[in-house]
Structure formats: structure tokens, C-alpha cells
C-alpha positions as CSV (number, residue, x, y, z in Angstrom):
1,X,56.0,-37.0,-77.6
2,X,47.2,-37.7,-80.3
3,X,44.2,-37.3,-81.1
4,X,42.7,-34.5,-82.9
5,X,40.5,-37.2,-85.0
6,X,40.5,-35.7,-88.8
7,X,42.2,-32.1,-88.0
8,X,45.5,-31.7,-89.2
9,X,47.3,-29.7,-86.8
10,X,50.8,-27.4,-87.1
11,X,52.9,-30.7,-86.5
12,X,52.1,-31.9,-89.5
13,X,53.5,-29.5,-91.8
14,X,56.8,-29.5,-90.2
15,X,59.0,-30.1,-93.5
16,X,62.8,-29.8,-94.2
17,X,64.0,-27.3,-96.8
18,X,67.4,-28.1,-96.9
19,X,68.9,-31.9,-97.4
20,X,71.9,-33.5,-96.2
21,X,73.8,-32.6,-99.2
22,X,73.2,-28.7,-98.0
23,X,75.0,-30.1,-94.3
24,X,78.6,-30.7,-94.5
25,X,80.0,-33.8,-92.7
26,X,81.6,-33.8,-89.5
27,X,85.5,-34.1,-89.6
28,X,85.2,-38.0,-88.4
29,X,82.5,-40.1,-87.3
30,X,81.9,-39.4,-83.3
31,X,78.8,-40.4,-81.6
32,X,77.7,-39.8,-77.9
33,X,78.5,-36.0,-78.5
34,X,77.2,-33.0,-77.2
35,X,75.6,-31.3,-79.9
36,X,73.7,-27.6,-79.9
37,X,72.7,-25.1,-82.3
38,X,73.0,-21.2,-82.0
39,X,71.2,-18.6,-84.0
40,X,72.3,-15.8,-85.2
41,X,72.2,-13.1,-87.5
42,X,73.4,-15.6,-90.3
43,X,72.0,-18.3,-89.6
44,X,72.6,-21.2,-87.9
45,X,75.8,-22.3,-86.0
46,X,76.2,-25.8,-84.9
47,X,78.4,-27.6,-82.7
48,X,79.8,-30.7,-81.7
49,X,82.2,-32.0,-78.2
50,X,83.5,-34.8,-77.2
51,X,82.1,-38.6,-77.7
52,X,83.1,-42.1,-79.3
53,X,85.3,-42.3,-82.3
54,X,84.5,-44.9,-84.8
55,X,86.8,-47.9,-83.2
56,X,84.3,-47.6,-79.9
57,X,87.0,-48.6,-77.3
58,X,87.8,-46.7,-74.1
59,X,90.8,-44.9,-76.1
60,X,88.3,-43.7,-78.7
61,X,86.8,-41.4,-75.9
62,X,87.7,-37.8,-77.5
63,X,88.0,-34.1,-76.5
64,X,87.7,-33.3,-80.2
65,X,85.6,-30.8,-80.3
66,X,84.2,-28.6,-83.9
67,X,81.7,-26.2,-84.9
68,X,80.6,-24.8,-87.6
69,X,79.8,-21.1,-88.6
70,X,77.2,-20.1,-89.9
71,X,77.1,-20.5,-93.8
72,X,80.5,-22.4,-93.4
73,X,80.8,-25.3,-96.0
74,X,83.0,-27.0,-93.8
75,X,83.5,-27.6,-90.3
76,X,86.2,-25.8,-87.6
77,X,88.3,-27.0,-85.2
78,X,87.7,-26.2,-81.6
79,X,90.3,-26.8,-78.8
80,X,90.0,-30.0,-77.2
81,X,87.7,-29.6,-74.3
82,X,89.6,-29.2,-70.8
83,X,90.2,-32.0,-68.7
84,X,93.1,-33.9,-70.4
85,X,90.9,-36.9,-71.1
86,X,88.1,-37.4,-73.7
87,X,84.4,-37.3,-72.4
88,X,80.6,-38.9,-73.2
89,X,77.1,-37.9,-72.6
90,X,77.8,-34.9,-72.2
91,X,75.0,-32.1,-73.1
92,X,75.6,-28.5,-74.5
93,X,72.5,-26.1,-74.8
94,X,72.4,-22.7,-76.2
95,X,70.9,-19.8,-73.8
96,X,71.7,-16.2,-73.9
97,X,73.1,-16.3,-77.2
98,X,75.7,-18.3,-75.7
99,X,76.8,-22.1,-75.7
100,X,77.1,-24.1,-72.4
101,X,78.4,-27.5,-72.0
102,X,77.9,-29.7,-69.3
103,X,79.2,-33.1,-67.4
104,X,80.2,-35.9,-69.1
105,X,82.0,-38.8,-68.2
106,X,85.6,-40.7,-68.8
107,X,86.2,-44.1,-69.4
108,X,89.8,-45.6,-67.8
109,X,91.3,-48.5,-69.7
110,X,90.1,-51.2,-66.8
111,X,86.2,-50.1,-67.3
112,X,85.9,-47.2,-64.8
113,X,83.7,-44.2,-65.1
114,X,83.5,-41.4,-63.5
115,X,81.1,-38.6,-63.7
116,X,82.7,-35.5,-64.6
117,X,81.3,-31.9,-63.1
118,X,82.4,-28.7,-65.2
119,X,80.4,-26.5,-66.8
120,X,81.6,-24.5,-69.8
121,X,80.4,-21.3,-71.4
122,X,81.8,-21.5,-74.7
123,X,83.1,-18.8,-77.2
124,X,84.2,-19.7,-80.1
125,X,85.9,-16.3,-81.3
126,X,87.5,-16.3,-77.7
127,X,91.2,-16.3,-76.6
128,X,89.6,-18.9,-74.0
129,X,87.3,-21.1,-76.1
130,X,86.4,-22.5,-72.9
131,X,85.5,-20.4,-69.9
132,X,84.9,-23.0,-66.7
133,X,81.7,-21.6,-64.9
134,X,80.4,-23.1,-61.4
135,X,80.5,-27.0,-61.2
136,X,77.5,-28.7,-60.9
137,X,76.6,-29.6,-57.4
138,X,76.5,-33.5,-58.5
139,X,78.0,-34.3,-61.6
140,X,75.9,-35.9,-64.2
141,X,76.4,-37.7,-67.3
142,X,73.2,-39.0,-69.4
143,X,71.1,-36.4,-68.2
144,X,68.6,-34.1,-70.4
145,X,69.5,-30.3,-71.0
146,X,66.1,-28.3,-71.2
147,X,66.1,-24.4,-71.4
148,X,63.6,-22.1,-69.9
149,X,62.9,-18.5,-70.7
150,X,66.3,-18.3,-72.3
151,X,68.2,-18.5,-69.1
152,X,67.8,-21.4,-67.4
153,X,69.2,-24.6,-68.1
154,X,67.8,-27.8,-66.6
155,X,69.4,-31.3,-66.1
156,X,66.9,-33.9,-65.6
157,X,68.3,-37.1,-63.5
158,X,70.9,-39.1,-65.5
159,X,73.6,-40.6,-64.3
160,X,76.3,-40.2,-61.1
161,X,79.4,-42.1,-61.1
162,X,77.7,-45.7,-59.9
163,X,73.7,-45.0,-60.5
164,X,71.2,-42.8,-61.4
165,X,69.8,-39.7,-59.5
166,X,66.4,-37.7,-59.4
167,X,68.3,-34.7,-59.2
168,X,66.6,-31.4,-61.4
169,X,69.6,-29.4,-61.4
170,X,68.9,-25.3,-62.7
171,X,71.8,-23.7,-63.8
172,X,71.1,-19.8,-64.0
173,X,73.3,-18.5,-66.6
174,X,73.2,-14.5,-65.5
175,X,74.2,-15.3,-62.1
176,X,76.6,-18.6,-62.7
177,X,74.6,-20.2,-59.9
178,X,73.3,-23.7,-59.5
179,X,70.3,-24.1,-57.9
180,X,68.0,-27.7,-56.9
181,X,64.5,-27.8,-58.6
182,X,61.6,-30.5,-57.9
183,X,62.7,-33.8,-58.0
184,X,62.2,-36.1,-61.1
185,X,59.5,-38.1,-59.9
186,X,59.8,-41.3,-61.8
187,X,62.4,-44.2,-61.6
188,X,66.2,-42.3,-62.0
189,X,67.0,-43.0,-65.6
190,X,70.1,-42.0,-67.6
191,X,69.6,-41.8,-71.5
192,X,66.7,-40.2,-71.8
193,X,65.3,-37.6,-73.8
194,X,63.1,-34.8,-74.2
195,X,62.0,-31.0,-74.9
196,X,60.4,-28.1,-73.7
197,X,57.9,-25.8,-74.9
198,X,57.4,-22.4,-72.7
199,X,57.0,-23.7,-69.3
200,X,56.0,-27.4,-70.2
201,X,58.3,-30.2,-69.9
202,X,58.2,-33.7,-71.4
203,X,60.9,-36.4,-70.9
204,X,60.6,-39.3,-72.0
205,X,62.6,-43.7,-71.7
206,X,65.9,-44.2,-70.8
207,X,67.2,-46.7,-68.3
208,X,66.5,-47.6,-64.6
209,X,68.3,-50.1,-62.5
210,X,67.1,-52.5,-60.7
211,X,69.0,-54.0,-57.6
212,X,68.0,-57.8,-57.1
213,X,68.5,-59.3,-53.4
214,X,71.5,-61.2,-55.3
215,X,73.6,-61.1,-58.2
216,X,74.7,-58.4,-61.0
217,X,72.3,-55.4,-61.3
218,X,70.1,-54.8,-64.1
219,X,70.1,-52.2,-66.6
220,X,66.1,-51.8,-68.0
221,X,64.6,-50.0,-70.5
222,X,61.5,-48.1,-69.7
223,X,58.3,-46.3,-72.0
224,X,58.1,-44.0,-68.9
225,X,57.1,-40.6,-69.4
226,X,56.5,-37.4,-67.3
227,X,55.6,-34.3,-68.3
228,X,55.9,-30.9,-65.8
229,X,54.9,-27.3,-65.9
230,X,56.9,-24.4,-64.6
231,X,56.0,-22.1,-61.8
232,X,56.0,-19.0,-63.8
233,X,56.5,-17.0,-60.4
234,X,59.2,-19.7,-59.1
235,X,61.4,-21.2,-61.9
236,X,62.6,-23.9,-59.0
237,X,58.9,-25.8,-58.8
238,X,57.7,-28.0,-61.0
239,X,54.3,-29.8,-60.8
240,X,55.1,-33.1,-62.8
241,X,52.5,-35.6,-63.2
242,X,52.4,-39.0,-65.4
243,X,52.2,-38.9,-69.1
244,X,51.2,-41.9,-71.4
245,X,53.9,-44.0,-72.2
246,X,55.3,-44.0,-75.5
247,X,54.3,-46.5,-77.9
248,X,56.2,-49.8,-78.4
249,X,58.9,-50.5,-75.7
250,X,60.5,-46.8,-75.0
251,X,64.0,-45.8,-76.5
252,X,67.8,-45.3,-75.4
253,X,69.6,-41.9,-76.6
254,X,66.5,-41.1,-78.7
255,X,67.4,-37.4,-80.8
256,X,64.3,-35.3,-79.1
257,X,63.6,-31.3,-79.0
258,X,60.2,-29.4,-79.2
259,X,58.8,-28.2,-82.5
260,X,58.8,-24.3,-83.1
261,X,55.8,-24.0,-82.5
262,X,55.5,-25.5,-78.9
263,X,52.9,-27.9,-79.8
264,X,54.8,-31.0,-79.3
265,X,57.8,-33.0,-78.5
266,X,59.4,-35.1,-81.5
267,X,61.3,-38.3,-80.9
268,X,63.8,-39.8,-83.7
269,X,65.4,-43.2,-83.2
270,X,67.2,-44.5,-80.5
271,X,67.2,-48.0,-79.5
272,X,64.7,-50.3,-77.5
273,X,68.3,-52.7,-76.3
274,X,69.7,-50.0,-73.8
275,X,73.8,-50.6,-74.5
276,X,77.2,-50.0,-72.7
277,X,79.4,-47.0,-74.8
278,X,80.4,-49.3,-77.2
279,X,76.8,-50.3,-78.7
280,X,77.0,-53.5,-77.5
281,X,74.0,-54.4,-74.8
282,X,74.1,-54.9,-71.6
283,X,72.3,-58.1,-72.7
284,X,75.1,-59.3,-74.1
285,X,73.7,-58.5,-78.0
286,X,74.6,-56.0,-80.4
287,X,71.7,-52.9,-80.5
288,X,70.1,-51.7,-83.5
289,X,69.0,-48.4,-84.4
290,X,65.2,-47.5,-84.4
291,X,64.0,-45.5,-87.2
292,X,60.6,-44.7,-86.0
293,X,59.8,-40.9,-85.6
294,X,56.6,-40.7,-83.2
295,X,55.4,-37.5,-81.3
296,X,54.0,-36.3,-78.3
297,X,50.8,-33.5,-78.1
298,X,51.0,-31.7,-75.2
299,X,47.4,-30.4,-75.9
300,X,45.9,-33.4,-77.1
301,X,48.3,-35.5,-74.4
302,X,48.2,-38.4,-77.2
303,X,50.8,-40.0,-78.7
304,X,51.0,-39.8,-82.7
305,X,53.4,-42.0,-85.1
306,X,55.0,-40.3,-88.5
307,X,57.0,-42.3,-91.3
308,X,59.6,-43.8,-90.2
309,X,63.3,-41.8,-90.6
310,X,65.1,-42.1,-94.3
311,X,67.9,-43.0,-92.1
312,X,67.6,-45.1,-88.6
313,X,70.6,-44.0,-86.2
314,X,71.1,-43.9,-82.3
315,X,73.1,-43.1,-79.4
316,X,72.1,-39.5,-79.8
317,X,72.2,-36.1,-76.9
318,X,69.7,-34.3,-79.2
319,X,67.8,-33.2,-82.1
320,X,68.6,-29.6,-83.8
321,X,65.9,-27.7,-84.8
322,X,66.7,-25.7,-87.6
323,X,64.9,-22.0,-88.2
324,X,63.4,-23.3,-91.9
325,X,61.8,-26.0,-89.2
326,X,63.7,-28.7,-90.6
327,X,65.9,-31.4,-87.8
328,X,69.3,-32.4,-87.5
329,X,70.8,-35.0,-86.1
330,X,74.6,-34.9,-85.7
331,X,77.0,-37.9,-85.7
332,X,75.3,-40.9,-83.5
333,X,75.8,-44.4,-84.4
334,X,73.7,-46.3,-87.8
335,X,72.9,-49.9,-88.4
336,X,76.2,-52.6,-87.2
337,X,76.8,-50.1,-84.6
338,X,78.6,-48.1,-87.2
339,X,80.1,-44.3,-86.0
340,X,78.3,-42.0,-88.3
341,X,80.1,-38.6,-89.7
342,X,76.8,-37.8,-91.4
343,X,74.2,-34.5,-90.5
344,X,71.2,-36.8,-90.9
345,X,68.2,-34.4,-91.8
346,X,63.9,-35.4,-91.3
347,X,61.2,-34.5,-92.9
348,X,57.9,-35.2,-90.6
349,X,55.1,-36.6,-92.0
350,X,51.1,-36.3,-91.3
351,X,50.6,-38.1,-88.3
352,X,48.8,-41.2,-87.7
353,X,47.4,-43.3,-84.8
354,X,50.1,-45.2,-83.3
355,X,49.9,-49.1,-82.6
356,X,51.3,-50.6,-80.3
């Protein structure tokens, strides 16, 4: 997401307070679904739209849609995101004390996607749950949400209908206005992940495509990294430049965010055999979960590795940081390709040198 040789830095001493058994369970077992967190004077609110139900077919794409208050002990219902189909990949991201949800895509009974381009700014306590904002100027699915100074939302590449795009597209959440920012400068990917920490951006795997002179396309995973720093003076610039690439083979739908205290990115799980919606690869063979945890220093620029997670899971939009520092990760899919209903939380341990 290192090398401070015998120092023990912040990262380290980023433990859980509360367990799973704290964490009520989702109302099924969805995975692919946009998940976000937002403070407030209670505590934490979480919330979950859209995804794969557990039978993982084209009509187990869902609009469900649930949160869950603050000091709740179970989960709400929401309305059932607009559209009149279920979506997946989508990404929500809190800014402005507010939830926004973004993109997606829908899955037709002969195999068809398509990319779908609302954006939603969405109150809970509302008569409209769901208040459509400006579409985005290309609909993305797969992409990374990353917020900036508590206003800005950026989607990093992902995916448009048939490919990837290098599109970084700011949403400005005072003004409702979509704006184009420096291009992502590596291969197009779509299931990546990442986080950002004031103005510094780290995004990590994924998968490209490659186009052969003949015959089917290729869907390829990649340890590709880039990290970027803001403009302070124009939030649309970005000076990105190569990172090192993250240790063993790079992941699929890792669960990623920054730690609190900006010093690093954390990576949980994911899968090195990129996979179609249904966890199946496009190799042809089932995909496992990864439960390595591993880290990125932005200082440092160094890679660490942690103990792996209790629980390995995948096929995840993001990882919830919680205020007692603790993570989340909400739904996804566990070993067999099994739908998970489960709020699986880490502890981080001291990092160590990683191996490859």
C-alpha cells in the first residue's frame, strides 16, 4: 500500500476494539456492493446498495439496498435503488456529511452489460431516499471512489460498457458538477483499489485487457501501482508517477482505504484469478479469496506485509475505517465462492518485510 528498518511506526498499532459479534449481519448475503460509512454525532452509520445475491446468476443482480444507524443492532431497509433493475460495482463515498453513490452496471439474462451513469445523493431520513444528481459524463462501473478535502469525489478508470477507460472523473458535490482530471496513466483497469490521504493518491491491481491480432480478448491481472498528488491550487491536476508493485501477483476487488492517520494505504484480500460476476474466472477456474493484509508507506514508498486476515474474503468496493481505527469489510464473497452476510472486522499486525 516499507522500510523504516527497526522503528515501529503509527501503522502498526492500528488495532480493532470492537469484533464481529459487536457488527450485526447484513439482511442476506450480497457481495459486489457499494458500501460507505458516515460519521456522526453517534457514531458510525454504514451502508450497503445493490450487488450479487448468494445464487450468483444474472437474476441475483439486486437493488436491495440497507443501512444501518448508528448504534442500531440491526440493519434498515432502504428503497431499492432507482433504475428498475439490480446493479454491481457500483461505489458510494461519504463527503459533506452526505452519502453519494455512483455507476454500476446491469446484467441482461443473455450476458449483456451495460454501464449505468446516475449519481445519487442519498438521505436516508428523506421523503426521496434517492435524489439523482448530474450523470457522469461516461458511465463507469469498477472504478475507485477517492475523496478530497471533503468535497470532491474522484473515479479512477474502471470500466465502460465494452472496456476500460483512463478517465479521472471529479464530481464536485457543492456545485453538482462533473469535471475531467489528469488522466490515469497506467494500463485502464477495472477492479482496482485504493485510498487517499490529504492530497496523495495510491491505487493499486485490477484488470487490463489485452487485444491479440486474433481470437477472444484477455482479461489480465496486474501488481501495477501509481501513486499521485494533488494540486492544492487546482484540484483537476494530478502529477502521478509509478509506485512499486505490490508484492506477489496484484489483487481483484481487494477491500482498500487509507489509515487515520494518512500514513498508508491498507490492502485486505481480493483475488490474484481476476473473475466474471459470478466468481468463476475468466480462466475458466473457480477464484479463491486471498487473506493476505499488506500495506503501502507513502513516506517510506515500501511495501510492508501484516498477518494474514482471520477471515480471507473477496469481491469487495471497499474497506470501512471505523473511528476506534478498527476496519470493516461488508458482505464480499469467502472461500467456494460463497455470498457472505458477515461484517468481517481486522486487526493489523506489526509489519514485516514482504517476500515475494
Amino acid at each position: 500500500m516499507l522500510k523504516r528498518a527497526f522503528v515501529v511506526p503509527l501503522i502498526a498499532i492500528w488495532v480493532l476494539k470492537g469484533w464481529a459479534a459487536e457488527w450485526p449481519e447484513l439482511p442476506k448475503p450480497v457481495t459486489n456492493n457499494a458500501v460507505t460509512m458516515l460519521n456522526t454525532d453517534q457514531g458510525p452509520a454504514l451502508f450497503s446498495f445493490g450487488g450479487l445475491l448468494q445464487d450468483k446468476t444474472w437474476q441475483d443482480v439486486t437493488a436491495n439496498s440497507w443501512w444501518l444507524p448508528a448504534g442500531a443492532e440491526q440493519w434498515r431497509t432502504l428503497p431499492a435503488v432507482p433504475g428498475g433493475q439490480g446493479r454491481l460495482a457500483s461505489v458510494a463515498a461519504t463527503a459533506a456529511q452526505q452519502v453519494w453513490l455512483f455507476g454500476g452496471y446491469s446484467v441482461a439474462e443473455d450476458g449483456a452489460e451495460v454501464s449505468m451513469p446516475e449519481t445519487f445523493r442519498v438521505d436516508p431520513h428523506s421523503d426521496t431516499v434517492y435524489q439523482r444528481m448530474a450523470d457522469m459524463p461516461v458511465p463507469v462501473d469498477d472504478a475507485v471512489a477517492l475523496v478530497y478535502q471533503d468535497r470532491y469525489i474522484y473515479l479512477i478508470s474502471g470500466w465502460h460498457d465494452v472496456g476500460n477507460v483512463n478517465l479521472v472523473q471529479v464530481y464536485d458535490t457543492r456545485t453538482d458538477r462533473w469535471q475531467q482530471a489528469t488522466p490515469w496513466p497506467g494500463l485502464p483497469v477495472f477492479g482496482q483499489s485504493g485510498g487517499i490521504a490529504g492530497n496523495q493518491l495510491l491505487v493499486c491491481g485490477g484488470v487490463w485487457i489485452k487485444y491479440p491480432e486474433q481470437g477472444a480478448r484477455d482479461f489480465l491481472l496486474t501488481d501495477a501501482c501509481w501513486s499521485g498528488v494533488i494540486n492544492p491550487k487546482d484540484f483537476r491536476r494530478i502529477s502521478w508517477r509509478p509506485a512499486p508493485a505490490m508484492p506477489s501477483d496484484g489483487r481483484y476487488r481487494a477491500a482498500a482505504a487509507a489509515v487515520p492517520d494518512g500514513s498508508a494505504v491498507v490492502f485486505i484480500g481480493g483475488s490474484d484469478n481476476p473473475y466474471n460476476y459470478d466468481g468463476i474466472g475468466y480462466d475458466g477456474q473457480p477464484s479463491a479469496p486471498l487473506p493476505g493484509v499488506i500495506s503501502f508507506d507513502f513516506a517510506a514508498r515500501h511495501w510492508r506485509c501484516h498477518a494474514d486476515a482471520q477471515v480471507a474474503s473477496m469481491d469487495h468496493r471497499a474497506l470501512l475505517l471505523l473511528p476506534d481505527n478498527g476496519s470493516l469489510r461488508v458482505g464480499g464473497m469467502l472461500t467456494e465462492q460463497q455470498v457472505s452476510s458477515q461484517l468481517l472486522t481486522q486487526r493489523l499486525s506489526a509489519p514485516r518485510a514482504c517476500v515475494r
